[in-house]
Phi, psi and omega in degrees: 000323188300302210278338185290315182312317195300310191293328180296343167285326186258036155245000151303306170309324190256008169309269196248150178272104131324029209227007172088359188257155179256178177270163171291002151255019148112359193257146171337154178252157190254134174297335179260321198242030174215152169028197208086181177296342167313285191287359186265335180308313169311299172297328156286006187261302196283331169300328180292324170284324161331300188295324172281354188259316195263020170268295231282339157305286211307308199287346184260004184287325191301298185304325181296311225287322191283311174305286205248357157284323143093039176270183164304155155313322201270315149312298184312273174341330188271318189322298180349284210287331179268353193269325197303307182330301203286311154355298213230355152284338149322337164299332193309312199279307236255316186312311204274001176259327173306291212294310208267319214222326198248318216071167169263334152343279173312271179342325196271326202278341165290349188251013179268331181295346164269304146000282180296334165292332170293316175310318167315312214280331167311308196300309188297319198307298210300302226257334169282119185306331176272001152275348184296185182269326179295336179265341180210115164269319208306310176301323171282342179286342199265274171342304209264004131297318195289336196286309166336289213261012147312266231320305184320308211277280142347277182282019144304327189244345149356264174299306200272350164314288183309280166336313187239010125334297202279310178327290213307348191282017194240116167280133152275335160298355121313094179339299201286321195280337185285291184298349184280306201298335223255325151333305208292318204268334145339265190304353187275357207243336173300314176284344173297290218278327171317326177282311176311304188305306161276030136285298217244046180218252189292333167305303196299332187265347165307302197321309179286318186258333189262329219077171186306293170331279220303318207265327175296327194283313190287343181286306202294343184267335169326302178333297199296338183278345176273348184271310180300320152329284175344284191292329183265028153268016188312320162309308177273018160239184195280118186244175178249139197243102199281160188235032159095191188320076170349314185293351213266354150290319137335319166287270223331287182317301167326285242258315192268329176305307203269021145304308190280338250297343200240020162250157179268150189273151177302121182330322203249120174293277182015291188289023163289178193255131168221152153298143164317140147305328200272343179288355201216135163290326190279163199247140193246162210269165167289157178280150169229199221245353177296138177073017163002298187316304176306336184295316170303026162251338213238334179277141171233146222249125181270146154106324171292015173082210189284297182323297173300002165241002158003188175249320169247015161234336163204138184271139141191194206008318187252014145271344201275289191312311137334289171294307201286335180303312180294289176341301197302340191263019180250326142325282172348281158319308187294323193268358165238060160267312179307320164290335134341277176343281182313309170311298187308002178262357194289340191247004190254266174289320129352292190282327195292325193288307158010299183283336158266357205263158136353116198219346169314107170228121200057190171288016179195356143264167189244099166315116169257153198328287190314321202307334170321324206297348202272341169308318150310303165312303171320285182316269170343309166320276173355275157326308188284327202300314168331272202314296199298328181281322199236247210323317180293332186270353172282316201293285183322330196273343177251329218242323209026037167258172144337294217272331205076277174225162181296120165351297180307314188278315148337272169006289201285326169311300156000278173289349203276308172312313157328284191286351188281333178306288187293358175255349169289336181279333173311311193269331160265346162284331170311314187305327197296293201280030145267002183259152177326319198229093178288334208267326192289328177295136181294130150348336210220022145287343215260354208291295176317321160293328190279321175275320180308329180281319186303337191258005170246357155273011178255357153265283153323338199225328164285318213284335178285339184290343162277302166347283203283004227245282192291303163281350172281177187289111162031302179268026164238351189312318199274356174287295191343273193325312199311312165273034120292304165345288193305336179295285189316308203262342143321321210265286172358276154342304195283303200288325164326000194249325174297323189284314188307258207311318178295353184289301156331316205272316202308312188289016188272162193080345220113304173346132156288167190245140164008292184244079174280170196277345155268103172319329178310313189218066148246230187199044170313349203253001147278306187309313148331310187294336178266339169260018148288301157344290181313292147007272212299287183349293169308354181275337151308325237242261180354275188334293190315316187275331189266341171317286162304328169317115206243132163327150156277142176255145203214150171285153188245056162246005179100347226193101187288135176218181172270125190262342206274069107276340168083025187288325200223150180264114156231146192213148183339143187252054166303000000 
């Protein structure tokens, strides 16, 4: 009787899905007609277009800003870097409104519709004769920022929604859908670069042969058509139901640790405060021994009454645990800023050396300058395809993890490839600018830089999408993705606070400076060499810091507890 039960629960487990996510009618979702790749396809369909809309702006902006806004190279470059800034800091705000109040869902479909008003508003600067530039620049240039940062505003709520949307059609209390997860974001960075590799072909040569006008209409009708795709996948996915402010569980535990701040912690974790499992949908975390401090929150307190079990006077374990998770995560974040940095010269300093260079394939066509950018892309495809194909099943088989190797470490391959990229650009703009002709070297000197970065985000930049996707707490993921985001458009940030001063230090005395406004005689190939610098130092930095890190931790029944009674086996999310 015993073993029939046992079986019926757990064909009830491969039945129906347990993971706190619903059906589009508010119900457990059936397991065979809801998510997994069925429902992930859909989703990766929109990602694909996003993505071709938001290449086929960025790798050509530098040039329009230059070209037909008629800014400096140094400016234009800072404009770039601050729109990227804005671009991918945004997310932050769209993630933490998807997770608390709107869902994600909802989030994506409202940020696709702002999006396309961006898209709008560009297609009009171009296309209406009293909007163009030749008849108003002041006016068109004013529209076409507004349209840009339509755009910004869209893949705020976009990108961290959308992503962990797609996450979310995967149970992890399921074998088979847990190794599938560990895929989706391989494969999610493959349909990403499909779209970029056509944003930065046919988007660029629309640009170029059609115009501007012409390359907006066709983006905007793409959109629209991956949003309707979108909605008719409604049925088979998985939804999240938001439960108000992520954050405000995470204060709570802060505000009762520093209440308690003058009680001693128990010999024993065990006598922290945890909720029952069967009392709760969400999954609770094991205690670990990082933040101590934080643990007095979580301690109960007899005898005080209502009050001493409160909401801001006790916490627990898997709020305590929570909070530590975020902390622990801020070392991190700090330490691939430099690598931020570095990503921002590939759409930037990159497509300009581009643009001066040989560009000639045969007599009578011109490669234009962003197209270059599909090299990148390439290099990346590659990579992710490798790595998912070759390395994780060599790996897993020498290794007997999951993962094959650790989230961090991917990570740190990543940046290492960074920095060997930028000093290859270093070594290749000198030759350019030592050669007799700098405008006759080809274009296609630059190949070695442009795949080395793409093969160092096909380490760095999916292992970040897993990171934050995976170690923040449950009820964060789509904020999670929003601060993988933030890495990008901080490092943006930085590096403009970078140009901005070496440019100050390189011009004092008279000195021409680093970004003269003639690429010819400028001096990219120190500005490389210093965010190589930057580059190694911080990896040190990385190391150190990636060293110390202790995973979140889960039973490996799916369902995170306090283990030190030794009742339940837990073990690391690496």
């Amino acid at each position: 009787m015993e073993k029939g039960f046992e079986v019926g629960v757990k064909d009830d487990h491969e039945e129906w899905v347990h993971d706190s996510s619903v059906d589009h009618r508010g119900r457990p979702p059936f397991r065979a007609a809801t998510g997994s790749w069925k429902a992930a396809m859909f989703i990766i369909f929109i990602e694909f277009s996003e993505r071709l809309s938001y290449f086929g702006i960025a790798t050509s902006l530098i040039i329009y800003l230059t070209k037909v806004l008629q800014e400096e190279t140094k400016v234009a470059a800072k404009n770039v870097n601050y729109w990227m800034s804005v671009t991918t800091l945004m997310p932050l705000l769209g993630g933490f409104l998807a997770d608390g109040y709107l869902g994600r869902f909802t989030t994506v479909v409202l940020s696709t519709v702002i999006y396309l008003l961006g898209l709008t508003v560009l297609a009009m600067s171009q296309l209406a004769p009293s909007l163009k530039p030749d008849h108003s620049l002041h006016l068109h240039e004013t529209l076409f920022f507004v349209g840009i940062y339509l755009v910004s505003i869209g893949t705020g709520g976009h990108k961290p929604s959308l992503e962990s949307f797609g996450a979310d059609q995967f149970d992890e209390g399921h074998g088979a859908e847990r190794v599938q997860k560990m895929s989706f974001f391989n494969w999610w960075n493959c349909a990403l670069c499909s779209g970029i590799l056509l944003g930065v072909t046919i988007i660029v040569y629309a640009q170029e042969r059609l115009g501007w006008g012409a390359a907006s209409v066709m983006l905007a009708a793409v959109m629209g058509a991956s949003l309707v795709i979108f909605l008719a996948g409604w049925r088979s996915y998985r939804y999240r139901v938001p439960d108000g402010s992520p954050l405000t569980p995470l204060l709570q535990a802060a505000v009762a640790a520093v209440r308690k701040r003058h009680l001693e912690l128990p010999a024993d974790a065990g006598e922290l405060y945890e909720v029952k499992p069967q009392n709760i949908k969400k999954r609770l975390l094991c205690h670990t021994d990082q933040f101590r401090f934080l643990d007095k929150a979580a301690i109960v307190e007899h005898g005080g009454g209502e009050e001493a079990r409160g909401p801001w006077r006790l916490a627990t374990v898997t709020q305590v645990e929570e909070t530590k998770l975020v902390l622990a995560m801020v070392p991190i974040w700090v330490a691939t800023l430099a690598f931020g940095m570095q990503a921002a010269q590939v759409s930037t300093f990159f497509i300009k050396q581009g643009s001066v260079m040989d560009r000639h394939l045969g007599p009578h066509f011109v490669l234009p300058p962003a197209s270059i950018f599909s090299l990148a892309a390439v290099g990346m495809i590659a990579a992710v395809a490798l790595y998912d194909k070759v390395l994780v099943p060599y790996l897993r088989r020498a290794t007997g993890g999951e993962r094959g190797i650790s989230i961090l470490k991917r990570i740190g391959i990543g940046m290492a490839i960074a920095v060997v990229a930028m000093a290859v650009a270093a070594a290749v703009e000198r030759r350019r600018l030592g050669s007799a002709s700098p405008a006759a070297v080809s274009v296609f000197w630059l190949t070695p830089q442009f795949v080395l970065m793409g093969v160092g985000d096909g380490f760095a930049l999916v292992g970040l999408q897993e990171y934050f996707y995976d170690q923040v707490p449950d009820s964060m993921r789509s904020l999670g993705i929003g601060l993988y985001l933030s890495v990008i458009g901080a490092g943006s940030f930085l590096s403009s606070l970078v140009i901005t001063a070496a440019d100050r230090v390189s011009s004092r005395g008279g000195r021409a400076s680093w970004f003269a406004k003639d690429l010819n005689r400028s001096r990219l190939d120190l500005f490389y060499w210093l965010l190589a610098c930057i580059g190694a130092v911080n990896l040190v930095f990385y190391v150190l810091v990636a060293a110390r890190y202790s995973y979140k931790t889960v039973n490996k029944a799916g369902r995170v507890v306090d283990d030190k009674d030794g009742d339940l086996e837990c073990a690391g999310e690496a």
